[in-house]
C-alpha atoms as one frame of an Amber mdcrd trajectory, in Angstrom:
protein
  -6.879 -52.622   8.206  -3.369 -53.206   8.863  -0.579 -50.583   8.858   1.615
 -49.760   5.918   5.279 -51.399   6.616   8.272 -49.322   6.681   9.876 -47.328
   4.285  13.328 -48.850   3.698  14.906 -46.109   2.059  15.229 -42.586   3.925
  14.189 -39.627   2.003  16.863 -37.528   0.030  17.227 -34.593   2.565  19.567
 -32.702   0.402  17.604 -32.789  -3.031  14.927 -31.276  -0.708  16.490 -28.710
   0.967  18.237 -27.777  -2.383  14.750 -27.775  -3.979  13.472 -25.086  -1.419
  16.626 -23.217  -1.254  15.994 -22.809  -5.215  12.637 -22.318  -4.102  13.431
 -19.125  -1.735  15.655 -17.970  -4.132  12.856 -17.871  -7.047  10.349 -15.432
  -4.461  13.248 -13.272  -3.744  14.165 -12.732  -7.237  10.551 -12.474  -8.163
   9.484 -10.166  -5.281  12.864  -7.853  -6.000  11.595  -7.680  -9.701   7.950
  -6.678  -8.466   8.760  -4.249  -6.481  11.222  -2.531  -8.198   8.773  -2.464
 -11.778   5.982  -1.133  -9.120   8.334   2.038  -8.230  10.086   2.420 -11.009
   6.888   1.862 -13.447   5.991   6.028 -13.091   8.679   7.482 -13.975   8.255
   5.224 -17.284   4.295   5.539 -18.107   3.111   8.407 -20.614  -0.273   8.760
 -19.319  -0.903  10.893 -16.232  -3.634   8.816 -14.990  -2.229   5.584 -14.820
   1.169   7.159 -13.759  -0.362   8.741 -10.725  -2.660   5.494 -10.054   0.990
   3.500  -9.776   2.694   5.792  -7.757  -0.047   5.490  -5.386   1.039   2.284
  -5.262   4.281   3.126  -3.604   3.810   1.229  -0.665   3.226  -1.856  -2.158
   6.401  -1.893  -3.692   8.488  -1.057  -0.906   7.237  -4.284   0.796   7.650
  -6.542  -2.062  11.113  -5.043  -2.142  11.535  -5.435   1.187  10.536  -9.022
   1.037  12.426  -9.990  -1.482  15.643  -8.683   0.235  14.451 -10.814   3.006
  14.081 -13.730   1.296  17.459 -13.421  -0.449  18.570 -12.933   2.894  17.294
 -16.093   3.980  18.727 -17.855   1.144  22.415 -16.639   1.457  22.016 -17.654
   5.094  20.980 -21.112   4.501  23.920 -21.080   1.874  26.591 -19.826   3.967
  25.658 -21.969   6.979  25.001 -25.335   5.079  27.330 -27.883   6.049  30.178
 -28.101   3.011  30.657 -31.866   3.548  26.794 -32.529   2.311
């Protein structure tokens, strides 16, 4: 079976990388919004049971906080160190 020839055209680098910087910037948004709704959530909730079940939770939220922030660090990095010209 022979090979495939060639591609002629080359690949759109920046739709791709703008397509995963959107990308990164989605999970950081997402994981900011998860976290925060995971330690703010108690103060909010009328039943003790469920209130005490979600602060429990605490640590989970502090990393999805956490990694959001890094993500949306990532992003502003890849932003700020893109080439302008592009």
């Amino acid at each position: 079976m022979p090979l495939p020839t060639a591609p002629v055209q080359k690949p759109n680098q920046k739709l791709l990388h703008t397509k995963a910087n959107n990308e990164l910037l989605l999970r950081a948004l997402l994981c900011i919004l998860i976290g925060l709704g995971v330690l703010v959530s108690p103060y909010f909730l009328s039943s003790p049971g469920i209130q005490e079940i979600v602060a429990q939770s605490s640590l989970v939220g502090w990393f999805a906080l956490a990694l959001g922030v890094a993500f949306a660090g990532l992003y502003l990095r890849r932003r700020l160190s893109a080439n302008p010209r592009q």
